[in-house]
N, C-alpha and C positions, 0 to 999 in steps of 0.2 A: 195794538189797538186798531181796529175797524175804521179805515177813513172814507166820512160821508161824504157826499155831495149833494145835497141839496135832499136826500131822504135817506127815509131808514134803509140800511144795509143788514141784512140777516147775515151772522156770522155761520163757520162749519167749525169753530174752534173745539178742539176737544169731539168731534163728529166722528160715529162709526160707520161706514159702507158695510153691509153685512152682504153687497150682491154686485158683485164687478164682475169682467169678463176680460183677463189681459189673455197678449201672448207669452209662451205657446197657444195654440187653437187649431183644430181643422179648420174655424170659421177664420176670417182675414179680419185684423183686430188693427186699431191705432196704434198699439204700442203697448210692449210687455210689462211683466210681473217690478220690473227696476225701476223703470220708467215712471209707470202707475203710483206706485207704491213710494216715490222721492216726491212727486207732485202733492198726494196727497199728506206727507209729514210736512210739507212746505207750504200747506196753506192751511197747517196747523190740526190737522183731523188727529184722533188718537187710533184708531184702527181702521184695517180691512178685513172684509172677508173673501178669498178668493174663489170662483167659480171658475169650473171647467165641464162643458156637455162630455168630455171623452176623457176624464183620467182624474183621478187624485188630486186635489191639490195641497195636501197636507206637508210634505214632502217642500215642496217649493216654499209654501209657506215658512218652514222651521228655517230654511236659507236664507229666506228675507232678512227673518227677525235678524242670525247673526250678520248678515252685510248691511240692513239699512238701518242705525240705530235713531233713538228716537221715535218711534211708530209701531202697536202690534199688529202683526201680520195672522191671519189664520186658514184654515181651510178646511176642504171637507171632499166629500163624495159624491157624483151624481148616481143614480141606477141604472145608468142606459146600458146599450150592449156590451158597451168598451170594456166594460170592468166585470162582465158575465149577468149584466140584467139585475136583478132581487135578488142582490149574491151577500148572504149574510156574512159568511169567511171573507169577500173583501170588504163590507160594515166594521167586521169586528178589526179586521188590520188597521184600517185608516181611524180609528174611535182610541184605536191603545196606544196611537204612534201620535196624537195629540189632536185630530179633526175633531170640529166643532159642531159641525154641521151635515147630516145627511139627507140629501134631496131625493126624491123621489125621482122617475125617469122624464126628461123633459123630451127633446127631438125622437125619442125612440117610444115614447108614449102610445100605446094605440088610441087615444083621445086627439094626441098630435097630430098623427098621420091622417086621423078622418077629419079632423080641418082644415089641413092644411095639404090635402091631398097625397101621403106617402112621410115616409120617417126621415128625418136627417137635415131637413130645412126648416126653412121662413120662409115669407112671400119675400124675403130681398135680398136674401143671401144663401147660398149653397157651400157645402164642405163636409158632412158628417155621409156615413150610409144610408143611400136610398133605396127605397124599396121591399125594405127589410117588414117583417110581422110586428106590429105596434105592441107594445105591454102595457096588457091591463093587469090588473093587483086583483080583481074579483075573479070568482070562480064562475061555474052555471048560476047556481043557487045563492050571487050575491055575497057571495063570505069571503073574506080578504083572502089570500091564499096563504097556507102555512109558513112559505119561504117572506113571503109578508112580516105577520105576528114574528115570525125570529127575527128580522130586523127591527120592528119596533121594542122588541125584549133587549135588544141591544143600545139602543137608543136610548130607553128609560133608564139602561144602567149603568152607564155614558154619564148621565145626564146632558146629555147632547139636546142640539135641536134639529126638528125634524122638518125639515121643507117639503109642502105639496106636489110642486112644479106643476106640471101641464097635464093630471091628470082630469077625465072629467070629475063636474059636479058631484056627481050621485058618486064617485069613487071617493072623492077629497070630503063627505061628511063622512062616510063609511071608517075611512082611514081614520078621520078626526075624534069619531065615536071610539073606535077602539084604543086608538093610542093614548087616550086619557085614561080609558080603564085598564090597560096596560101598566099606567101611572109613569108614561111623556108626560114632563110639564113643561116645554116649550117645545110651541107649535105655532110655524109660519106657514101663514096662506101667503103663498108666492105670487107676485103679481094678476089682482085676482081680477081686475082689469083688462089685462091684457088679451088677446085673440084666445087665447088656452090660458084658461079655462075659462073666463068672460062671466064669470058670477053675478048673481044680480042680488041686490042692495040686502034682501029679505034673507037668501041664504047666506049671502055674506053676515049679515048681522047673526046671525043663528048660528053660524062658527064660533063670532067672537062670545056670545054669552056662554059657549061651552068652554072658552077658554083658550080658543086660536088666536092669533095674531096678524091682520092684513098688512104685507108689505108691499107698500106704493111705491114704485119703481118710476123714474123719470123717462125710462125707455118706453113706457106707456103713453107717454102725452107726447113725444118727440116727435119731428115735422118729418121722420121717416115710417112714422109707425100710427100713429096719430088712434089709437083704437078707444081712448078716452080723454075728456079734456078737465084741464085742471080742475073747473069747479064740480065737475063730477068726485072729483078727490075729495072735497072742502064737505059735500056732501054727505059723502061716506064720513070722513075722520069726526063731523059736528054729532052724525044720528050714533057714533059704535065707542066715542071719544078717543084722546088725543093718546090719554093712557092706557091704550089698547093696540096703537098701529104704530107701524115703520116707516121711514123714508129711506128709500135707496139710491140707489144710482140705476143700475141693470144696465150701465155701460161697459166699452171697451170697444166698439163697434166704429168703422172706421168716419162715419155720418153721423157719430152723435158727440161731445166734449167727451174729454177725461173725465174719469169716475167725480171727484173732486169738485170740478168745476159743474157737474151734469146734478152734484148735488147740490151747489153752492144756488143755483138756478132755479133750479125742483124746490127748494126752503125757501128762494125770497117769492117764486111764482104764488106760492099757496099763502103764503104771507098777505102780499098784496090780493090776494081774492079772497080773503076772510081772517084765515087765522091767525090767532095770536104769536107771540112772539114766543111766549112760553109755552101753548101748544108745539108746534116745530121744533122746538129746543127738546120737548120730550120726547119726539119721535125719532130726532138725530143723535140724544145724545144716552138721555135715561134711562128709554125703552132696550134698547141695542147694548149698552150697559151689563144692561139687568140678564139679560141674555143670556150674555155671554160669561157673566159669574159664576162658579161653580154653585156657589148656595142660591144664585139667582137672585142677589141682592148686591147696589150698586153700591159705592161712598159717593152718595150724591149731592152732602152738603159740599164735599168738595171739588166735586164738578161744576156746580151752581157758582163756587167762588168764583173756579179758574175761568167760567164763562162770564160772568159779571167783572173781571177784569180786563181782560181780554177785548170787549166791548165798552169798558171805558166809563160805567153806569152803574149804580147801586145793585145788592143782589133785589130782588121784586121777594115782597114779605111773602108771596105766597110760594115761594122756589127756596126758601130759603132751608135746603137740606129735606122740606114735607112736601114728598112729591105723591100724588097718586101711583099706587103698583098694579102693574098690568097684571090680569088674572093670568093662572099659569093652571089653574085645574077645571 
């Protein structure tokens, strides 16, 4: 049970991370894959999802699950250069070996590099290849590129989800249009907030009625990064609703908490700036759930209980197993 003091405390009980960053890294991280992943079954979350800008994390993940019991562990793919760019042979390897997730290319972006001036960084931390030719996914004439479409053909029949990352705007609807007609039904708009890609309210919403997902990352509002601030979040999740967006973490970074605690923070911050208590709870625990199900359907009267336990308080009649489902087409 959740102990107050003196006000409400937002639980992570039963909470999924679907966006961490341990080590291993070329970037310099707080503390690896063991580390992350005992903090987060110890403050009671039910999963991760591991991210890596330069490898696999699929692999790592299946290690987790057998050494850390109690907690699922997952992973997936980024497209940077590490792994050969829009390399559909390493999609289809890390999709059959159990990844969940395939991201689009973040530090190797050519969207990235022309932000942030070259590929492989941040404004605050260096470690990946600099200087490298950024990837874009469109051709001359605007059409995704063929090695594209065969990842998304892989993706859809995965039923995997498909991460934006740090592509531009006009590339992340582009992508977003086709992998629905592809027939992807989960699709994350990755930190859409953040400096890459920096969306603004109208095409963010215009994603979600096609059927995208915005995941809000705490790494976005952090006093290292600061590129939007909480009620800009409250903003977005009120105008696109609650059963449409994500709560992440997007830590690991040595300046910002544990995934865990970076989310325990990000759920009561938004809390306390508007949202309800059962908004949050859908973003941390239902939405991310739903995801991550093959059929993409959660058992959420039983999550509802184990969270209405947990916390010490009746379940709320309107949680009680009837949760709104986030569009997936």
């Amino acid at each position: 049970m959740t102990r107050e003091f003196g006000g409400r405390l937002i639980p992570i009980t039963d909470a999924i991370d679907l966006h961490c960053h341990p080590y291993p890294d070329l970037f310099p991280r707080l503390a690896d894959d063991i580390d992350i992943v005992i903090a987060a079954r110890n403050a009671g979350m039910r999963a991760l999802m591991l991210k890596c800008h330069h490898e696999s994390t699929v692999s790592r993940a299946y290690l987790l699950r057998r050494m850390v019991p109690g907690i699922e562990v997952y992973g997936g793919i980024v497209l940077n250069s590490y792994v050969g760019s829009i390399n559909p042979a390493a999609v289809e390897a890390a999709l059959r070996l159990g990844g969940r997730e395939v991201w689009m290319p973040t530090v190797d972006a050519g969207y990235h590099a022309q932000i942030h001036g070259g590929t492989g960084g941040y404004d605050a931390q260096k470690g990946g290849r600099s200087g490298q030719e950024g990837i874009w996914i469109l051709d001359r004439e605007d059409k995704l590129r063929p090695d594209v479409l065969a990842v998304l053909e892989l993706v859809a029949q995965h039923n995997a989800i498909l991460g934006t990352c740090h592509l531009s705007p006009k590339e992340i609807v582009a992508l977003v249009r086709k992998a629905i007609e592809l027939g992807v039904q989960k699709i994350v708009i990755t930190h859409p907030f953040f400096k890459v890609p920096n969306l603004d309210l109208d095409t963010l919403a215009e994603l979600v009625r096609l059927g995208a997902m915005p995941e809000f990352g705490y790494c976005t509002i952090s006093p290292a990064w600061q590129y939007a601030s909480p009620d800009k979040i409250v903003q977005a999740v009120k105008r696109v609703g609650a059963s449409r967006c994500l709560l992440v973490s997007d830590t690991g970074q040595r300046h910002n908490p544990l995934p865990s605690e970076a989310l325990r923070v990000f759920a009561q911050t938004l809390f306390e700036k508007g949202l309800s208590e059962e908004e949050v709870r859908q973003m941390i625990v239902i939405n991310p759930a739903e995801l991550l199900e093959p059929d993409g359907k959660a058992d959420t009267a039983e999550i509802t209980h184990t969270w209405a336990a947990a916390v010490g308080h009746p379940v709320p009649a309107a949680f009680d197993g009837q949760v709104s489902q986030p569009s997936r087409a």
